[in-house]
C-alpha positions as CSV (number, residue, x, y, z in Angstrom):
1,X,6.9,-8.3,17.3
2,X,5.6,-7.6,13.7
3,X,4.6,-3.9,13.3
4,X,4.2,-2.2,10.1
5,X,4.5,1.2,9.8
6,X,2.6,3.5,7.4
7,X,3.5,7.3,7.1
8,X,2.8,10.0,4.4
9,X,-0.7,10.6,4.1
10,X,-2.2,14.2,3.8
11,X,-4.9,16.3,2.3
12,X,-4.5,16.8,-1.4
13,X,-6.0,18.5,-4.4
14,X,-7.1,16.5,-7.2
15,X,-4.5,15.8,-9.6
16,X,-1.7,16.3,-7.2
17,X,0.0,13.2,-5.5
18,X,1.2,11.3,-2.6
19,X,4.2,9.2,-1.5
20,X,3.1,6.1,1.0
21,X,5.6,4.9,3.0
22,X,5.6,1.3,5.0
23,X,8.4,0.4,7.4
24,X,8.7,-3.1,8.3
25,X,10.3,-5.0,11.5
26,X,9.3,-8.5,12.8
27,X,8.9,-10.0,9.0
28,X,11.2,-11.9,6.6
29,X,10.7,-8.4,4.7
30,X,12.8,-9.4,1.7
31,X,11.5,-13.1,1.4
32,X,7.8,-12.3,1.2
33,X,4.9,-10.2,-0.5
34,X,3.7,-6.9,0.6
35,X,0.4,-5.0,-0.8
36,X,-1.6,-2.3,0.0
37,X,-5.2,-1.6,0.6
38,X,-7.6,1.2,1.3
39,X,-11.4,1.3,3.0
40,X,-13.4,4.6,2.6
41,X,-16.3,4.9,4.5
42,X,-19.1,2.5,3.9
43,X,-17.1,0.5,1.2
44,X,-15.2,-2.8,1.7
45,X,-11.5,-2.9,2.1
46,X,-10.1,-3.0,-1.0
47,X,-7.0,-4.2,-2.5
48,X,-4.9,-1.8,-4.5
49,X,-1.7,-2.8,-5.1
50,X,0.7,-6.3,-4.5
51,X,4.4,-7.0,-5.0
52,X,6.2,-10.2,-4.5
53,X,9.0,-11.3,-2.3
54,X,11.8,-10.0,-4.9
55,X,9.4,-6.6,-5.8
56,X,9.5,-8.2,-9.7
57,X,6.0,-8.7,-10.2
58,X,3.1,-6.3,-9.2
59,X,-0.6,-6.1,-9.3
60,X,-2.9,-3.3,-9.3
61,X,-6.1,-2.7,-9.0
62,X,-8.3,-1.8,-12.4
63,X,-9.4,1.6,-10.3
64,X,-5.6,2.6,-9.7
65,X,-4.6,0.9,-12.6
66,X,-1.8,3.2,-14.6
67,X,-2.0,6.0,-11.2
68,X,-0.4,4.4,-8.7
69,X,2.7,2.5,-8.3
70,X,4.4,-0.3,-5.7
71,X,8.1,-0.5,-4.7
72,X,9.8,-3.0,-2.3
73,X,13.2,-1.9,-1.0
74,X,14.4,-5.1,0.4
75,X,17.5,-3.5,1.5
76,X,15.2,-0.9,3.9
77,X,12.6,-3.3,4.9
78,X,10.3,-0.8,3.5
79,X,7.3,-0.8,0.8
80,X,6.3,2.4,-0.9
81,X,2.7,3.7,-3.2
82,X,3.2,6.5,-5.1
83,X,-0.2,7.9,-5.8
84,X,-0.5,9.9,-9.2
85,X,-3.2,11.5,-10.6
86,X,-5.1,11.2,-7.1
87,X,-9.0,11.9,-7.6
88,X,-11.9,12.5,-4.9
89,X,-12.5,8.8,-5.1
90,X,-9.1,7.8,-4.0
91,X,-10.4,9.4,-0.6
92,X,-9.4,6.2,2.1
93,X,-7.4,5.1,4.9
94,X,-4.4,2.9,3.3
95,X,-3.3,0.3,5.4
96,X,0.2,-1.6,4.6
97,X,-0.2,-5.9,4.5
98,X,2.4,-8.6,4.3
99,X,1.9,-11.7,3.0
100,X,3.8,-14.5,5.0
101,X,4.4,-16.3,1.9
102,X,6.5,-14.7,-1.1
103,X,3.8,-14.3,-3.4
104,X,0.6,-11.9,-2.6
105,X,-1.5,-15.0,-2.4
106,X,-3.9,-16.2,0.4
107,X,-4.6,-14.3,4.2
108,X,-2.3,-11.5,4.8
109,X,0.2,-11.9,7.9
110,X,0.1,-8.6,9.3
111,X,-1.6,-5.2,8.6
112,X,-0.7,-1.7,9.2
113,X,-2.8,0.8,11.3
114,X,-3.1,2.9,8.1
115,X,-2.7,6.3,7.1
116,X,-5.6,8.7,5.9
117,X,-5.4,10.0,2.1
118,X,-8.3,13.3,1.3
119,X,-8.0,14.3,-1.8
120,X,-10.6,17.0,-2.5
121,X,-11.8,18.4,-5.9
């Protein structure tokens, strides 16, 4: 069975930081693309961050831009975000996505079942 695994979320202050954590199992983890994405109330899911198969290339999200970070350990099956700078806006439930392919292109595979980030001012 696929399952993805998100842990690390919490209640923060603004300007403080988080550590998401994804642990995968039922995926070709080290042969394809992971991302993640957040949904705050009343707003569309949204895309934040994408690494490829071989965690080489990334892609981030204009909003997150230069804040947060992606890292694929293909030897732990696991993806991570690191979340700096967080602000009030960052506010969302992150969910954790694989790609079946190697690149973060097309519909995602498999989704987490999230993890809530507060940040308050």
């Amino acid at each position: 069975q696929v399952q993805l695994v998100e842990s690390g979320g919490g209640l923060v202050q603004a300007g403080e930081f988080l550590r998401l954590s994804c642990a995968a199992s039922g995926i070709i983890f080290s042969s394809q693309a992971m991302a993640w994405f957040r949904q705050a109330p009343g707003k569309e899911r949204e895309r934040v961050a994408a690494i490829n198969w071989a965690g080489t290339v990334t892609h981030y999200a204009a909003s997150v831009k230069d804040r947060f970070s992606i890292f694929k350990d293909n030897t732990e099956n696991t993806v991570y975000l690191q979340l700096n700078s967080l602000q009030p806006d960052d506010t969302a439930v992150y969910y954790c996505a694989a790609y079946p392919g190697p690149f973060y292109e097309g519909a995602v595979q498999a989704w987490g079942q999230g993890t809530q980030v507060t940040v308050s001012s």
